[in-house]
KEPA-153693 format. One line per 5 residues: number of its first residue (from 1); their letters; for each residue y, x negated, z of N, C-alpha, C, O, CB. Coordinates in steps of 0.05 Angstrom, whole numbers. Glycine has a CB too. Layout:
! residues N
NUM = a = Y/X/Z/Y/X/Z/Y/X/Z/Y/X/Z/Y/X/Z; ... $
! end
This chain:
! residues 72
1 = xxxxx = -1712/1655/1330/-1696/1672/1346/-1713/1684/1368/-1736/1691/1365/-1683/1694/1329; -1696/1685/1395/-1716/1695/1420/-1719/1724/1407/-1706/1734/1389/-1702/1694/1456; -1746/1739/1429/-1757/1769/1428/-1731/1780/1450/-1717/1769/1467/-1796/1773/1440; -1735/1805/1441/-1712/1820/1470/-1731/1816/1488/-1755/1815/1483/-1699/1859/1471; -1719/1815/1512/-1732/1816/1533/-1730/1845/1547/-1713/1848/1565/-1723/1794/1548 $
6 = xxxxx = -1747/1870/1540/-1733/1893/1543/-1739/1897/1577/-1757/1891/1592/-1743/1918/1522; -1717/1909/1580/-1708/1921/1614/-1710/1938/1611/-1702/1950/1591/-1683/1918/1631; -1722/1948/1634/-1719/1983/1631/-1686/1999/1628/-1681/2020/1617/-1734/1996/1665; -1668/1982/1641/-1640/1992/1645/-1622/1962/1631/-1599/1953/1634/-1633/2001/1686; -1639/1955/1620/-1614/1924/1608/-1604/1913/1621/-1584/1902/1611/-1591/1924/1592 $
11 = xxxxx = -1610/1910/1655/-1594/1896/1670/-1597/1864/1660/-1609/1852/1642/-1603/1902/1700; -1580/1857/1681/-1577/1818/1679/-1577/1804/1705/-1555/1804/1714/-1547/1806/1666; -1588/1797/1713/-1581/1767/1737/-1561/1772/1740/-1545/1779/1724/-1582/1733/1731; -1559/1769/1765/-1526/1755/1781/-1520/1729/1757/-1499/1731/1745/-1532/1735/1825; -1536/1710/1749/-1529/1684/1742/-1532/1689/1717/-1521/1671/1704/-1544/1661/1753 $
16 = xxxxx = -1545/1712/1697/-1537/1712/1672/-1506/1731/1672/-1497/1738/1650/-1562/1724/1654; -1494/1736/1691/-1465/1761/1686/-1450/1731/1689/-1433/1719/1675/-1454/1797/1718; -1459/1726/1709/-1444/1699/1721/-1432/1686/1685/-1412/1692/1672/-1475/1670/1743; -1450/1673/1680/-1456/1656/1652/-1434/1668/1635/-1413/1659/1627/-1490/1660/1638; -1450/1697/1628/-1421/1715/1608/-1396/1712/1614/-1380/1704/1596/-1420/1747/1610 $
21 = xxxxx = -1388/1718/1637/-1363/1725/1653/-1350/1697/1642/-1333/1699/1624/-1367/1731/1693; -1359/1666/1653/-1342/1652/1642/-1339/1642/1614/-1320/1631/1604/-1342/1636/1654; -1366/1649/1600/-1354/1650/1571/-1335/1668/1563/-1319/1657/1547/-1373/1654/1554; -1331/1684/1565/-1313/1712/1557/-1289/1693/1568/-1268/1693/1555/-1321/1749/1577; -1292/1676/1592/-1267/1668/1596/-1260/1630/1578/-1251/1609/1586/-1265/1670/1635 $
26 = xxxxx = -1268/1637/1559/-1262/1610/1545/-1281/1579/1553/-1283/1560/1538/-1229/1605/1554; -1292/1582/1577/-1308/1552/1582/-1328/1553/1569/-1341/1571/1558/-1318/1543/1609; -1332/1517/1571/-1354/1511/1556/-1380/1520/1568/-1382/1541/1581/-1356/1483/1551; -1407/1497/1559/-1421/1508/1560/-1424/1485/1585/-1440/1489/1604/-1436/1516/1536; -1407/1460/1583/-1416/1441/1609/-1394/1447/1625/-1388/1433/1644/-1421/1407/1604 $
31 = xxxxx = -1381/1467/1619/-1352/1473/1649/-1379/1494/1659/-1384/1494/1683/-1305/1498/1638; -1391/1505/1647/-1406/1524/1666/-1427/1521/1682/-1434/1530/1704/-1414/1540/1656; -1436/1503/1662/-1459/1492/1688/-1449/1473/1707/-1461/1470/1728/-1486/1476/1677; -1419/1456/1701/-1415/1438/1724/-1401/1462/1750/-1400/1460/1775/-1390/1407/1712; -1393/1484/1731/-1388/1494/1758/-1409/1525/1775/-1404/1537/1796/-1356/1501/1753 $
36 = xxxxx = -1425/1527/1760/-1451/1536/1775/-1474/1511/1787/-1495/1515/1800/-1467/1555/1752; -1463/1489/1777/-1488/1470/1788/-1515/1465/1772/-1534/1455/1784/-1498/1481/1812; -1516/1472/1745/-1541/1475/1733/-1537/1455/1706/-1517/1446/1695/-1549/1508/1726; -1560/1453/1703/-1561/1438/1680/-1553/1443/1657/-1559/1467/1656/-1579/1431/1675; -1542/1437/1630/-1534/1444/1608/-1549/1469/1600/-1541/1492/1598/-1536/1422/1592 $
41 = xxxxx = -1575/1458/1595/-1606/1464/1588/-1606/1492/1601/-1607/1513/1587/-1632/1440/1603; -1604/1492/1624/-1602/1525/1643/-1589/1542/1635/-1597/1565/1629/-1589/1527/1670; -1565/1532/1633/-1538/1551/1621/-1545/1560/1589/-1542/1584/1584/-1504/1531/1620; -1551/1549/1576/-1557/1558/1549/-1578/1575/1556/-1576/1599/1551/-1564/1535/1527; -1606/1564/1573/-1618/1589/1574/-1612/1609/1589/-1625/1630/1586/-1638/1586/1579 $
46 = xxxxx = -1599/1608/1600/-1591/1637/1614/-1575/1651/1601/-1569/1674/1608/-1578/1636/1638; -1566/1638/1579/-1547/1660/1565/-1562/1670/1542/-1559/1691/1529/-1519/1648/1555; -1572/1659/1541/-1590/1655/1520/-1614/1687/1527/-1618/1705/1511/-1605/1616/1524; -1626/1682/1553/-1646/1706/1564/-1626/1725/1563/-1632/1746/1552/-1661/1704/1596; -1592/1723/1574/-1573/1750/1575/-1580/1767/1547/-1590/1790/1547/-1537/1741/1575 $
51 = xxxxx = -1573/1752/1523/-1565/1755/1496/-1589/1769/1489/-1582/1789/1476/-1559/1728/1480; -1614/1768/1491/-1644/1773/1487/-1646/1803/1495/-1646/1823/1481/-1666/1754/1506; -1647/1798/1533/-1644/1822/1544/-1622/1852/1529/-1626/1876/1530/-1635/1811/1573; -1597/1833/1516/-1585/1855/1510/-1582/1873/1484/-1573/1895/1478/-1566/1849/1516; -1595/1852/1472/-1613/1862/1434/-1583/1845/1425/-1572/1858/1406/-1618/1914/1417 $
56 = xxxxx = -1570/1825/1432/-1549/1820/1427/-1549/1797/1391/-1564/1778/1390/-1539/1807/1458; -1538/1801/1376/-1539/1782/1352/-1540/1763/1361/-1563/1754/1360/-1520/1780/1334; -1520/1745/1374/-1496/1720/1382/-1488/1726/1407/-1491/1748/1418/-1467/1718/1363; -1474/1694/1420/-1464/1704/1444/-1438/1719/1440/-1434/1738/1456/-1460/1682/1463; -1422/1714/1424/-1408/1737/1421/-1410/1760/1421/-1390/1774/1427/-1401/1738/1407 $
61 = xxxxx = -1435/1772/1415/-1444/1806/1414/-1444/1801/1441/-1422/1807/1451/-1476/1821/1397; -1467/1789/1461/-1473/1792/1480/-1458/1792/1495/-1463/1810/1511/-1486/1782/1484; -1432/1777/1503/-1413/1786/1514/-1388/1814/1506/-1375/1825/1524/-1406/1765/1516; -1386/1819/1482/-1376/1840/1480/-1390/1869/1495/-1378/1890/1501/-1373/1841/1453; -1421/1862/1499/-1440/1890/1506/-1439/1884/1534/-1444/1905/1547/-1477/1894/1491 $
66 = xxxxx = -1436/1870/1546/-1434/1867/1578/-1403/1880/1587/-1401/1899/1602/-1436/1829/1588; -1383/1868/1574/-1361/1885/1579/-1357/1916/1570/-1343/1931/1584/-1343/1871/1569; -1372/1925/1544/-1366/1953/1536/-1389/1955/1559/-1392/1978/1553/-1369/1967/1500; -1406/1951/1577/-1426/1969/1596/-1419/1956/1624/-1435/1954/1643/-1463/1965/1588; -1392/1949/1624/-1390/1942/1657/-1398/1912/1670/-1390/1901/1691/-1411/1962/1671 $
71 = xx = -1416/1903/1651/-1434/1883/1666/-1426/1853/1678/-1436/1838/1695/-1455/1877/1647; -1399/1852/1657/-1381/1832/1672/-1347/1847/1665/-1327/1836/1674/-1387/1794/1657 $
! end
């Protein structure tokens, strides 16, 4: 399991809210990168650094804590 990546304020990338935002909205993990342009590999890690950054269990936590704090 990754280390948190601690932030001083838990922010995220434009491209890790990005990432959340369309999981929360049901796509995969290759609808997201075909439609950000990135590789499979990217997208997992970027959600992956979100999830870290946010002390998140799962991407499920991690997107539930972006929406209870605004972030997408």
């Amino acid at each position: 399991m990754a280390q948190p990546l601690e932030s001083p304020d838990g922010s995220l990338s434009p491209q890790m809210r990005r990432c959340l935002s369309l999981l929360a909205e049901g796509r995969t993990i290759g609808q997201i990168a075909a439609e950000l342009y990135l590789s499979e590999r990217g997208v997992i890690d970027l959600i992956e650094d979100a999830r870290a950054t946010l002390s998140a269990r799962n991407r499920v936590h991690a997107v539930n804590i972006a929406i209870r704090k605004g972030l997408i």
